[in-house]
FIVOPA-33836 format. One record per residue: residue number from 0; x, z, y of N, C-alpha, C in turn. Coordinates in steps of 0.05 Angstrom, whole numbers. Last residue first. Layout:
N
NODE   seq     n_c1     n_c3     n_c2    ca_c1    ca_c3    ca_c2     c_c1     c_c3     c_c2
NODE   NUM        X        Z        Y        X        Z        Y        X        Z        Y
...
***
This chain:
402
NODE   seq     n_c1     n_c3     n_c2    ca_c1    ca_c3    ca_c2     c_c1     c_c3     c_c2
NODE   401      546      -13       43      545       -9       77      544      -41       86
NODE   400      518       18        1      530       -9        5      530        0       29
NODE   399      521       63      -60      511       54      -25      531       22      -20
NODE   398      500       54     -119      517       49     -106      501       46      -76
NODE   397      458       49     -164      444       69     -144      474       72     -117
NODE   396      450       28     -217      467       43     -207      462       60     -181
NODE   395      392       33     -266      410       32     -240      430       43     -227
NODE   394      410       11     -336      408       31     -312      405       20     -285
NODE   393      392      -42     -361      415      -32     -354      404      -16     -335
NODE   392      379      -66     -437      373      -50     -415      386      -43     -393
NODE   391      364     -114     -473      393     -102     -456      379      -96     -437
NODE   390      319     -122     -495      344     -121     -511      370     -114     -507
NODE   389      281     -122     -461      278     -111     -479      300      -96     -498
NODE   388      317     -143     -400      298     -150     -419      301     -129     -435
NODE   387      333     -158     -334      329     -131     -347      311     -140     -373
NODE   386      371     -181     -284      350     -191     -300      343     -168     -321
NODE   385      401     -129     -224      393     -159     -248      377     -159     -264
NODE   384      404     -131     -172      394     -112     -190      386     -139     -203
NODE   383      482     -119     -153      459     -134     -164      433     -124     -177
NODE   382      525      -91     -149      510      -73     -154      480      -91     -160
NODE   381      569     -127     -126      572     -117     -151      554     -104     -165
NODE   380      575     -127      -71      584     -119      -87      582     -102     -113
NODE   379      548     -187      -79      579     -181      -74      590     -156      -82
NODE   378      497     -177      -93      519     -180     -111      544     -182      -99
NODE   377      487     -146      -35      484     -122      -63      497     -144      -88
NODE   376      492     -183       -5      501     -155        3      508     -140      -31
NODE   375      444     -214      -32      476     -220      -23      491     -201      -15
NODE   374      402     -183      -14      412     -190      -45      437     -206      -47
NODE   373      405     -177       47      405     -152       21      413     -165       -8
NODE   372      394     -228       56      417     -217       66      426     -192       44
NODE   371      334     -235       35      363     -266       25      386     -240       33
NODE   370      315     -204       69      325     -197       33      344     -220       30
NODE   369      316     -216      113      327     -199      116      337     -192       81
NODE   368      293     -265      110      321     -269      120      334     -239      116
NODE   367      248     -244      102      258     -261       83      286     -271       81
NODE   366      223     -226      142      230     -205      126      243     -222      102
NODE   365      225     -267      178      257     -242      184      249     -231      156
NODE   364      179     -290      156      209     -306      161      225     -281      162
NODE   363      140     -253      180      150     -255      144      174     -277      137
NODE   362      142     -257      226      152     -236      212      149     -228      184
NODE   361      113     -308      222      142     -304      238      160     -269      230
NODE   360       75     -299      203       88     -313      183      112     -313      198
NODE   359       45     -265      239       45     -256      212       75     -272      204
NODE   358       38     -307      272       55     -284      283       61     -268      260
NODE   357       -8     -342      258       32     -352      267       47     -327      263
NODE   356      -40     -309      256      -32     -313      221       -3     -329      224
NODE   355      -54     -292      304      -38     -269      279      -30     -285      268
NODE   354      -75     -337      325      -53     -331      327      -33     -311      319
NODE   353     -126     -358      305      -98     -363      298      -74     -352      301
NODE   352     -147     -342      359     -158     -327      328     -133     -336      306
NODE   351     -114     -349      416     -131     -355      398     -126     -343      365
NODE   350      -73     -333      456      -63     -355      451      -95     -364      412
NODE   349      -85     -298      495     -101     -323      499      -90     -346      472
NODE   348      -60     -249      488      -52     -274      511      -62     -302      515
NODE   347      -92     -224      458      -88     -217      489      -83     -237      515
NODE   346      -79     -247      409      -98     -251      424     -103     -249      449
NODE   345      -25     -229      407      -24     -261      415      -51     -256      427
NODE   344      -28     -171      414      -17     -186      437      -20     -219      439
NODE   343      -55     -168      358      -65     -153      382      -53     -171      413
NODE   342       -1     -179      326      -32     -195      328      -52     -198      345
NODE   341       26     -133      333       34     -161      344        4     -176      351
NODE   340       -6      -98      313        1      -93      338       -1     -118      351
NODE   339      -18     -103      259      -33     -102      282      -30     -110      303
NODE   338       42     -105      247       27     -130      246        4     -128      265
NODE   337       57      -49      254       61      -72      269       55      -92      273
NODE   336       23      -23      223       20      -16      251       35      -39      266
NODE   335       40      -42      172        9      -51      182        9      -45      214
NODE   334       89      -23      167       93      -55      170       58      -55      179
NODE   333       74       27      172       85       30      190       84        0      204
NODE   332       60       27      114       34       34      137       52       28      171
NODE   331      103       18       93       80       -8       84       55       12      110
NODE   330      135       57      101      147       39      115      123       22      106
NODE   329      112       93       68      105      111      101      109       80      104
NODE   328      130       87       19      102       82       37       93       83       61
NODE   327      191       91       31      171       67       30      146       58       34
NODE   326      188      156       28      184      135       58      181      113       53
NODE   325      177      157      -27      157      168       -5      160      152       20
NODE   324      222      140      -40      202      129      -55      180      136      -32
NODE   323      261      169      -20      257      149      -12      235      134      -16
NODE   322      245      219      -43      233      221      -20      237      192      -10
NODE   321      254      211      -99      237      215      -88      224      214      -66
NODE   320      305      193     -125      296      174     -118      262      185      -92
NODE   319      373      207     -127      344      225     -116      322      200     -108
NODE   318      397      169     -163      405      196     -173      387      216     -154
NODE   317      362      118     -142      367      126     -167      371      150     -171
NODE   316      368       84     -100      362      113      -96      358      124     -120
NODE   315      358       33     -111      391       32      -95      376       75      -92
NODE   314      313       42     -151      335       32     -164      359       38     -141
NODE   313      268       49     -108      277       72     -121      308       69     -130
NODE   312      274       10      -68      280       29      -64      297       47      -86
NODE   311      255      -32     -119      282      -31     -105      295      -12      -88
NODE   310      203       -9     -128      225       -5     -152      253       -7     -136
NODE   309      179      -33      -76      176       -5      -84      193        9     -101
NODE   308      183      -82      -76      197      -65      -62      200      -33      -71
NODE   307      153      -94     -130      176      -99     -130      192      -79     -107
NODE   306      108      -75     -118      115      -66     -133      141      -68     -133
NODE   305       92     -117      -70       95      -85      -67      106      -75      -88
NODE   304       97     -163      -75      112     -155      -57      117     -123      -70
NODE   303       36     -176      -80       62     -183     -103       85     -168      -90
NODE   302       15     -173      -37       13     -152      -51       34     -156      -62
NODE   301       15     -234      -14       28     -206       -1       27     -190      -12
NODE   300        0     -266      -52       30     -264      -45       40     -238      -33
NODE   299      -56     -245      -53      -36     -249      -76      -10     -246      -74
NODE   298      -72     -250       -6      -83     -221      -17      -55     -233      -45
NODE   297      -59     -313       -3      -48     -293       24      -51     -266        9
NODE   296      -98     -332      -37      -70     -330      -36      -52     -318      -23
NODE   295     -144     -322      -10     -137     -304      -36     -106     -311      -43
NODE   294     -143     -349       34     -149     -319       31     -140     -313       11
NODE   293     -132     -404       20     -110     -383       36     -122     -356       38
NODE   292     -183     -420       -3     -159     -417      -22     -133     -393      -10
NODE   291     -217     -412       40     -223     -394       18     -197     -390       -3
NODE   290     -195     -447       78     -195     -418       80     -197     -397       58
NODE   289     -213     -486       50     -175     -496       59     -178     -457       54
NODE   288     -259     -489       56     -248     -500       33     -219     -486       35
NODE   287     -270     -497      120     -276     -461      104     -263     -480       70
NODE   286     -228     -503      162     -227     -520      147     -233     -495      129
NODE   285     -193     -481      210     -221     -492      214     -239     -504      185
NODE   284     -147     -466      183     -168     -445      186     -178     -454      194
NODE   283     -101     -494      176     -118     -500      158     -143     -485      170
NODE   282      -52     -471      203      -64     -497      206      -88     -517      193
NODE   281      -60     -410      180      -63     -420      198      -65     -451      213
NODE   280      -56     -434      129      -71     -416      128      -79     -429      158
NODE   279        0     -452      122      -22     -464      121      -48     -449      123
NODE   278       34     -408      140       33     -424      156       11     -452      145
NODE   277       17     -369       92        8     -370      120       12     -387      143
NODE   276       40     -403       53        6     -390       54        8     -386       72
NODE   275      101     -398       69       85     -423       63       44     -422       65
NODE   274      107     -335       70      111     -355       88       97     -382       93
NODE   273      102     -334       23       77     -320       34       80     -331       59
NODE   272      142     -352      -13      108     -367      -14      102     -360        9
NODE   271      178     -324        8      175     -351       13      153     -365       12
NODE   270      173     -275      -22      161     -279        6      175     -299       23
NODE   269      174     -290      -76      148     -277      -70      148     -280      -32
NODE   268      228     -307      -71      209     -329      -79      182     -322      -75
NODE   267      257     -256      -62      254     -276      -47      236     -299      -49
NODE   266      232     -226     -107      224     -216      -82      231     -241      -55
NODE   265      254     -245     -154      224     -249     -146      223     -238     -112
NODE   264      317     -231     -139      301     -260     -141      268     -274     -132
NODE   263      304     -177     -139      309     -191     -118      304     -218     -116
NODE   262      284     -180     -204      278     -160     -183      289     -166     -152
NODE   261      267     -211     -257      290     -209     -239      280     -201     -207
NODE   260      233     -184     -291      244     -206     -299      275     -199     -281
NODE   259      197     -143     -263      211     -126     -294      235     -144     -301
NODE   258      171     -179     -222      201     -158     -212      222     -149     -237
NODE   257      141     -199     -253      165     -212     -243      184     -191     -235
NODE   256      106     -163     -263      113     -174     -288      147     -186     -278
NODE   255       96     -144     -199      101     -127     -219      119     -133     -244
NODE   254       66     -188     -188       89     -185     -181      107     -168     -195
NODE   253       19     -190     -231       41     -218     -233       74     -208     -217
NODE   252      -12     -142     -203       -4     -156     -224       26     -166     -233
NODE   251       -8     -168     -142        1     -144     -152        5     -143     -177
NODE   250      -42     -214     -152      -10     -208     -140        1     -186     -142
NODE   249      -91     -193     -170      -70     -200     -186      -44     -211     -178
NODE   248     -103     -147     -125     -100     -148     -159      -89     -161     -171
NODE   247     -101     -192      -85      -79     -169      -87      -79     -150     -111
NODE   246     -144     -233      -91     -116     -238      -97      -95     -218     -100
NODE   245     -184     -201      -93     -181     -209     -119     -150     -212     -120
NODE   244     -182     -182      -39     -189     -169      -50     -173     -171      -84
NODE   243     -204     -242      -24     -175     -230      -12     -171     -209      -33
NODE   242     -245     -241      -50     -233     -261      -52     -202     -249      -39
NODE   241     -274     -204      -11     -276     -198      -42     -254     -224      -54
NODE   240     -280     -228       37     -260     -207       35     -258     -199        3
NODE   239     -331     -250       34     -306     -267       26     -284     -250       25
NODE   238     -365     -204       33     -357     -217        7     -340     -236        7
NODE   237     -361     -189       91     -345     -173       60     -344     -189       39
NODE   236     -365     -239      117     -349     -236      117     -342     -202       87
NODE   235     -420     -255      121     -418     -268       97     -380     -254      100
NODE   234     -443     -243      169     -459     -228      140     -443     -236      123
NODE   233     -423     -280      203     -419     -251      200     -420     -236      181
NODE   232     -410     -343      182     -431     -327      182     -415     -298      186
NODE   231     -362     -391      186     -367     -371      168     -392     -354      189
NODE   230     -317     -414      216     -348     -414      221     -368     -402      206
NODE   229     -266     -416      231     -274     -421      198     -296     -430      198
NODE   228     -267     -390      280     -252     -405      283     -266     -428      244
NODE   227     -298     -336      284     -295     -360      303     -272     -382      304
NODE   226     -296     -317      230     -323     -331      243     -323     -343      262
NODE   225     -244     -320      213     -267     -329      199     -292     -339      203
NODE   224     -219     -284      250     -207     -314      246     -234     -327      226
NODE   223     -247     -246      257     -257     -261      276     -244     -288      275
NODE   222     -231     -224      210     -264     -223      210     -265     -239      233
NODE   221     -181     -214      220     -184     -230      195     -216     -239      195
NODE   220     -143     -185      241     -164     -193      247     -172     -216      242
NODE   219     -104     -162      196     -125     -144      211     -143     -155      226
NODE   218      -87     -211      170     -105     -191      159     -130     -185      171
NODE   217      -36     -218      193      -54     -245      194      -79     -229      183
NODE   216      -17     -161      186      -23     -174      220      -41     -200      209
NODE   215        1     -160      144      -21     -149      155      -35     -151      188
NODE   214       39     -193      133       10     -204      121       -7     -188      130
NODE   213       78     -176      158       66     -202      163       34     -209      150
NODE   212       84     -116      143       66     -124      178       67     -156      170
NODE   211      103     -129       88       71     -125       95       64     -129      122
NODE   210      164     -150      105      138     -166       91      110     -158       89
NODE   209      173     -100      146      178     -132      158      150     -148      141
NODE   208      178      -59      111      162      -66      150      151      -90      149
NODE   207      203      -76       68      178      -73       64      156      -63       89
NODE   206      253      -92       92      240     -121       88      206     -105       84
NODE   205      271      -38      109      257      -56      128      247      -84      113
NODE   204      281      -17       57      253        1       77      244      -33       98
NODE   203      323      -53       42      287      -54       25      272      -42       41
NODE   202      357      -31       80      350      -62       76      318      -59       70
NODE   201      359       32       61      352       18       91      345      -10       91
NODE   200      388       15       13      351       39       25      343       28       48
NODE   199      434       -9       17      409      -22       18      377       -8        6
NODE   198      458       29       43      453       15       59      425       -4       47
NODE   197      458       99       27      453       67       13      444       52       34
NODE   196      442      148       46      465      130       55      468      112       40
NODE   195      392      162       32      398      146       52      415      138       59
NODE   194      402      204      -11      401      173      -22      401      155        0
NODE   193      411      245        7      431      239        8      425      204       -6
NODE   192      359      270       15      365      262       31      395      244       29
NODE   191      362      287      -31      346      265      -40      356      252       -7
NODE   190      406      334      -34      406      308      -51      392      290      -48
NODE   189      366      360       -4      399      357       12      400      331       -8
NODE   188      319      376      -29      317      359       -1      354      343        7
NODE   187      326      366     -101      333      387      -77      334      363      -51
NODE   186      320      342     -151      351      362     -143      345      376     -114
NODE   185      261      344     -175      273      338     -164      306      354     -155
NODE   184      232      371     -238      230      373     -217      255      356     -200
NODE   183      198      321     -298      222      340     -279      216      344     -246
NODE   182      157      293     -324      164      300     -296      178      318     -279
NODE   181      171      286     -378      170      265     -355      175      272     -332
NODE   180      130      347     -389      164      329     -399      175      306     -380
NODE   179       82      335     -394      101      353     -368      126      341     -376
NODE   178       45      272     -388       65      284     -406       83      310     -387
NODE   177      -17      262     -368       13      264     -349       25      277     -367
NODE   176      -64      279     -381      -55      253     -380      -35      256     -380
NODE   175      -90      326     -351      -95      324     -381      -72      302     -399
NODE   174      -78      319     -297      -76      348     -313      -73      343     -345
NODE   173      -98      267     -295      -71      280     -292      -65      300     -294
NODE   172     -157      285     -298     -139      262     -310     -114      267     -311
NODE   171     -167      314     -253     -170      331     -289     -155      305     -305
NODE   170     -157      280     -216     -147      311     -223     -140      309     -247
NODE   169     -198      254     -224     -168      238     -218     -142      262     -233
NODE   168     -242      275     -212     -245      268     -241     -204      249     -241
NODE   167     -237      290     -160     -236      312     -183     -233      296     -207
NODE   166     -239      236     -137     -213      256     -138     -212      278     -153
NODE   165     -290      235     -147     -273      206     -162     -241      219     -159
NODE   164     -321      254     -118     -313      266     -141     -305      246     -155
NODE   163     -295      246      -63     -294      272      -69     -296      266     -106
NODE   162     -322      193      -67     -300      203      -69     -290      210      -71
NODE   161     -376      206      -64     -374      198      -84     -341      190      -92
NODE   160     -374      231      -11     -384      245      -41     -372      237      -64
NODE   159     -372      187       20     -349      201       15     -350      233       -6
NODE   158     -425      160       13     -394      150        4     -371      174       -1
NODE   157     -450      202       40     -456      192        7     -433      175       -5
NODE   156     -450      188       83     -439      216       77     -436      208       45
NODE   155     -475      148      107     -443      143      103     -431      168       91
NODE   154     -533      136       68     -521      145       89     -493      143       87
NODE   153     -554       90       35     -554      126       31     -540      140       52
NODE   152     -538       44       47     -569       55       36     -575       83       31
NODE   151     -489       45       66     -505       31       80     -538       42       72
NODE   150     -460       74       33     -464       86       49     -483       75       73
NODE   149     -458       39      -13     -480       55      -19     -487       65       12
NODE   148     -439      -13       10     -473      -17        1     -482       24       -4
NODE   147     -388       15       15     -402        4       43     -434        5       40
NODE   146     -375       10      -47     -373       40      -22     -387       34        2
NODE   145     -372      -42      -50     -395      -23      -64     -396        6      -52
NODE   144     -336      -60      -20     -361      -70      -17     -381      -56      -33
NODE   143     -298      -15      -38     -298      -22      -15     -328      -37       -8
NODE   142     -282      -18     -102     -288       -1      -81     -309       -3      -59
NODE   141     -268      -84     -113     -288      -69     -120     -303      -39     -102
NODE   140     -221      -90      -85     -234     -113     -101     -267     -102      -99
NODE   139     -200      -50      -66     -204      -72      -47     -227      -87      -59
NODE   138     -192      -17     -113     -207       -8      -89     -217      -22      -67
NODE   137     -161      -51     -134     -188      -52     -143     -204      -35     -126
NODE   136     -109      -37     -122     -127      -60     -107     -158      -57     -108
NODE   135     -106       13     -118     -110       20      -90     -118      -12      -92
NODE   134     -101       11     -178     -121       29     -168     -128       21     -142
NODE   133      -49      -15     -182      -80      -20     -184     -101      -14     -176
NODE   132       -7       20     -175      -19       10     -154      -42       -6     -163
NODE   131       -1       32     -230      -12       44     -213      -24       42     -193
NODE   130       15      -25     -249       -7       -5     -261      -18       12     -241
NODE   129       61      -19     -211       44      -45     -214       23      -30     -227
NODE   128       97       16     -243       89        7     -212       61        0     -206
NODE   127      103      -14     -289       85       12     -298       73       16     -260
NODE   126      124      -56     -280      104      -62     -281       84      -36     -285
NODE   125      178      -35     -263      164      -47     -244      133      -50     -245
NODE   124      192      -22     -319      185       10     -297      166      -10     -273
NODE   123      199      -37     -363      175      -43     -356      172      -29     -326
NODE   122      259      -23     -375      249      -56     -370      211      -57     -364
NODE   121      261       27     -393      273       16     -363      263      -13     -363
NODE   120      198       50     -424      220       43     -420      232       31     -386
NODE   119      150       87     -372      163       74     -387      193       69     -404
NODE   118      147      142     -348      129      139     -374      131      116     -391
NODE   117      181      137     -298      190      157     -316      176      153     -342
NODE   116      151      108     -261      176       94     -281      180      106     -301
NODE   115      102      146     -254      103      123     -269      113      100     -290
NODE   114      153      186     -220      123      190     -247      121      174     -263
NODE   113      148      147     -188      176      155     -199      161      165     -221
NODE   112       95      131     -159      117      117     -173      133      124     -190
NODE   111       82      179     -149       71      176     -169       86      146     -170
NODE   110      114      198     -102      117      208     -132      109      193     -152
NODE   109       85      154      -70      123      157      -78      124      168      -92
NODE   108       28      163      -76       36      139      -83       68      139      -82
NODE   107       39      212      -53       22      215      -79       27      191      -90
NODE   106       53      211       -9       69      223      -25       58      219      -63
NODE   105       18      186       27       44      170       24       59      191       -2
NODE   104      -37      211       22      -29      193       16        4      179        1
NODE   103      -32      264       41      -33      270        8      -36      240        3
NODE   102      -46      263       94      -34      273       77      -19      271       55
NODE   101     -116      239       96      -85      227       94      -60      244       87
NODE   100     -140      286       81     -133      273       70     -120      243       59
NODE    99     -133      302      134     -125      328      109     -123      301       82
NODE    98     -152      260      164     -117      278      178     -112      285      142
NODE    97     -205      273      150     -189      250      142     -157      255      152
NODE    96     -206      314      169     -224      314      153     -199      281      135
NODE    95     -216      317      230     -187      341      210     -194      334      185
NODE    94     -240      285      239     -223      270      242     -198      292      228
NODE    93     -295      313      231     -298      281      217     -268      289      221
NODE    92     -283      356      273     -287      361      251     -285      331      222
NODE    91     -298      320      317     -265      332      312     -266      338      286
NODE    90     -350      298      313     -324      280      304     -301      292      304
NODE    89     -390      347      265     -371      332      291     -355      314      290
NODE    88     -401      360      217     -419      372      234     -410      351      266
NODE    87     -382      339      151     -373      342      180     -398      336      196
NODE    86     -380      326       97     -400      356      111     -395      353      147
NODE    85     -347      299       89     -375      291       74     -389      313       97
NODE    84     -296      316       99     -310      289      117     -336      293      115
NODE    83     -286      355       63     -291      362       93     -299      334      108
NODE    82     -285      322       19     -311      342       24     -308      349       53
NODE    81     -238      292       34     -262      280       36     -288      301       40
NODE    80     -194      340       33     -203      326       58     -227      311       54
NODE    79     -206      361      -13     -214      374        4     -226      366       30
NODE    78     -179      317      -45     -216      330      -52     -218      346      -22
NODE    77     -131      321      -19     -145      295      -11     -176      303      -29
NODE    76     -114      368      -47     -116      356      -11     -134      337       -8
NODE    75     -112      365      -94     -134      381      -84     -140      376      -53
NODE    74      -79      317      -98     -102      306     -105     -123      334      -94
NODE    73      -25      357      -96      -37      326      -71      -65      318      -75
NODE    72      -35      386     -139      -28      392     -113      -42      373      -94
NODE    71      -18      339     -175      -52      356     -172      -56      368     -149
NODE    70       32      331     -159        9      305     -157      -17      319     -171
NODE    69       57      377     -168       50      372     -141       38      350     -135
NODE    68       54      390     -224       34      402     -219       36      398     -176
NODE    67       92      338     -232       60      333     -250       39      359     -224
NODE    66      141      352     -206      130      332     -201       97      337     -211
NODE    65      163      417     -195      155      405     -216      144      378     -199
NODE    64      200      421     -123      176      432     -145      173      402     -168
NODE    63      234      411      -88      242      419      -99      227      432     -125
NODE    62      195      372      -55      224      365      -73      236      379      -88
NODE    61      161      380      -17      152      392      -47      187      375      -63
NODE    60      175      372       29      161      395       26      164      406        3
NODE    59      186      316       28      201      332       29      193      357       17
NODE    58      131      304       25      149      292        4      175      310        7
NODE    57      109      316       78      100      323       50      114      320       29
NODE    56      144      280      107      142      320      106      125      324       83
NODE    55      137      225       95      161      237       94      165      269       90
NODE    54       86      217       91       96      206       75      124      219       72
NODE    53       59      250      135       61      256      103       67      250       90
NODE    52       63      211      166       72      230      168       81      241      145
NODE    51       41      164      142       65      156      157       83      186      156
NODE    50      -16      181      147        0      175      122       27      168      123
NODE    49      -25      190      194      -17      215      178      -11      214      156
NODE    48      -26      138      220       -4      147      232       -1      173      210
NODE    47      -78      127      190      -48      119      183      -23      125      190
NODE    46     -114      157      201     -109      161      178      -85      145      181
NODE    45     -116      146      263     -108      162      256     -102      169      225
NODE    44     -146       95      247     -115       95      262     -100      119      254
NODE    43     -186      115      229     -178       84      219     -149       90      226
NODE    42     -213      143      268     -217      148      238     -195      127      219
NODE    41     -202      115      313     -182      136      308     -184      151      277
NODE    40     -247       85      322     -225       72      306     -207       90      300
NODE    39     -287      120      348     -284      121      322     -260      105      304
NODE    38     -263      105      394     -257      121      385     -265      129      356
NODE    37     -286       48      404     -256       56      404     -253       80      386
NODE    36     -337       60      397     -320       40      378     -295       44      373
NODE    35     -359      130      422     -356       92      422     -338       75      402
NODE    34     -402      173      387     -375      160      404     -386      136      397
NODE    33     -441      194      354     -452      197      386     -420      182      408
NODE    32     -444      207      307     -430      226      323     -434      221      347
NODE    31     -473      159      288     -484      189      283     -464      207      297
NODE    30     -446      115      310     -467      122      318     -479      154      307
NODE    29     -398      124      277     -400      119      304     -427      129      320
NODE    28     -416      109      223     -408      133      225     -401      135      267
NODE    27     -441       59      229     -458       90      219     -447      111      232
NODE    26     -395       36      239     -418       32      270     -426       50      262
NODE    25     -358       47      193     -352       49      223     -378       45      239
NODE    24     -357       23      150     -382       44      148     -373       53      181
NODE    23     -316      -14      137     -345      -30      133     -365       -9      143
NODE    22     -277       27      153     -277        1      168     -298      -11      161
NODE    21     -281       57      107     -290       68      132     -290       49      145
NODE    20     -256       36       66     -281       39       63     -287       47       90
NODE    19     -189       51       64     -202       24       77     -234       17       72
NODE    18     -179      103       47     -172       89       68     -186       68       78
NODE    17     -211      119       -2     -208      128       24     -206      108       44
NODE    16     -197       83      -32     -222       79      -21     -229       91       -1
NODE    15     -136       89      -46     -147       76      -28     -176       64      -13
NODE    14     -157      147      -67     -140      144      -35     -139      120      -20
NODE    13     -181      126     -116     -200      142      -91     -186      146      -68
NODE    12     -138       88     -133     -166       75     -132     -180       87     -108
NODE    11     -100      133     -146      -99      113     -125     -125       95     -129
NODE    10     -126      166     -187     -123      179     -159     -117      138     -136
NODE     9     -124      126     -219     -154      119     -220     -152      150     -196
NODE     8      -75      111     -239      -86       90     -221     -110       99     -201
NODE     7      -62      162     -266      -47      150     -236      -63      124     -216
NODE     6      -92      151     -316     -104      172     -285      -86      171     -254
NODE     5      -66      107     -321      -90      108     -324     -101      124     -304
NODE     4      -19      131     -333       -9      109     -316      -43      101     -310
NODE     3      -23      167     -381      -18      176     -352      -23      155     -334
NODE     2      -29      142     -418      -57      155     -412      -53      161     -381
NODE     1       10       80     -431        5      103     -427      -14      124     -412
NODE     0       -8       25     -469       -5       35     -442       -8       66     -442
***
């Protein structure tokens, strides 16, 4: 394995500990500023709408610079933004703090894909993907309940210390790690912009709306499907989250291995399962046996997803793969804002704690109808992204389809 694909993981480990550690350290950090619930969720919300942002203007921004020295670039953002969390005197101050180091999310995970492919042969690129994105599971797996225990016994400042220097040590990793060779600079905003006339940029952006808002909507309120409906204990909800946790490590994993195999194929069979997991999920959730298996299968199927989408961008964006690579991520925070959302309205309507994980699996139907359509689109004509082994390698073509 290559040294680089190592320190790539181990920046995505501290962005995603960023991100999703503040949701177990939310009442601390609430209560020491003196706001209400709501508004501390803007620590939560607001990091995503700026990963959305930054996914596209940051990525643009730097298209025309070396790749290696603008993923150190990104990583001084995101040291900066945590130390400015760690020290924050206020909640405006707390919220420029996490803004700075959302940022330096969506670009850091689209470069550092193309980065990534760049350190393999063409038949591993999915799984070199997949390497990287490790980081942001094991942040789930691991991070996250051990980031919560410290900031629970040492204050919530102490987490984001220990962030701060999990991004310096990310740094000096990819300073040291990262072959310069590999990382050419990009052709230029006009070129990369010109990868959006591939119709199927646009397909893969929306199946990767479509397939994360499903699993992130049955997700986001995942703590009240557990305890009022599962029966599960309060206390007992991070560590079953450690089981969700497990499955998107190794769905992530496994998806990765599959995509290297056959890259649309897996992607329909990966969100067929997820369909199937969630509609038992949901007819199963009184039933904590039934629950524990649909948690970690749900963290499995729906991660599996990511690597693969993520390559399929790049592959129909081949000759500028960067900035599409970037808005993909923007489109996996965008698929969370919707799943939320939806999820948000069944409850509203009374229709019960169940009712994300229907509403999840209803928009993991379109996103399944929407790739069945894309991978039929793309062998007609001609541009298939096919089976890829050791022994026959084949480029991507990177043909628009309309």
């Amino acid at each position: 394995m290559p040294a680089g694909l190592i320190a790539l993981a181990l920046g995505g480990f501290g962005i995603g500990l960023t991100e999703f550690v503040i949701m177990g350290l939310l009442p601390e950090v609430a209560a020491d500023f003196q706001v209400s619930e709501a508004s501390a969720g803007w620590f939560i919300s607001g990091y995503a709408l700026s990963v959305t942002v930054g996914a596209l203007l940051v990525t643009a921004a730097v298209t025309r610079l070396p790749r290696k020295p603008v993923l150190v670039g990104l990583l001084v953002l995101f040291i900066l933004g945590n130390f400015l969390s760690a020290i924050a005197d206020s909640y405006a101050a707390m919220l420029v703090g996490r803004i700075i180091a959302a940022l330096c999310h969506g670009a850091f995970f689209g470069i550092g894909s193309v980065v990534a492919a760049s350190l393999v042969p063409a038949h591993k690129k999915a799984g070199a993907i997949a390497i990287m994105f490790t980081g942001l599971t094991a942040a789930n797996v691991l991070g996250v309940p051990f980031g919560t225990l410290l900031g629970q016994n040492f204050g919530w400042r102490s987490t984001f210390w220990a962030i701060t220097g999990i991004g310096v040590l990310a740094l000096l990793g990819i300073a040291l790690m990262v072959p310069k060779g590999s990382t050419e600079q990009t052709k230029g905003l006009r070129s990369e912009l010109g990868a959006f006339k591939s119709g199927q940029v646009w397909l893969s952006i929306l199946v990767t709306i479509l397939g994360f808002g499903g699993m992130f909507g049955a997700f986001t309120y995942i703590a009240f499907t557990l305890t009022e409906v599962s029966g599960f204990e309060a206390g007992a909800v991070p560590w079953l989250l450690v089981l969700f946790g497990g499955g998107l490590f190794v769905g992530n994993f496994l998806g990765g291995k599959a995509a290297d195999k056959n890259l649309d194929g897996s992607l329909v069979i990966i969100l067929a399962g997820l369909v199937l997991v969630l509609g038992f999920f949901a007819l199963t959730a009184s039933r904590s046996i039934a629950t524990l298996v649909s948690l970690t299968l749900m963290g499995g199927f729906g991660f599996a997803t990511v690597p693969g989408l993520q390559m399929r961008v790049m592959h129909f964006a081949s000759s500028a793969p960067t900035l599409a690579s970037g808005a993909n991520i923007g489109a996996f925070n965008l698929g969370n804002a919707l799943g939320a959302w939806l999820g948000g309205v069944t409850i509203s309507a009374g229709l019960g704690y169940t009712s994300p994980i229907w509403a999840g699996a209803a928009i993991t139907v379109a996103a399944l109808l929407v790739m069945l359509a894309a991978a039929a689109a793309a062998k007609r004509k001609g541009i298939a992204t096919v089976k890829t082994t050791p022994d026959v390698e084949r480029e991507p073509q990177g043909a628009p389809v309309s």
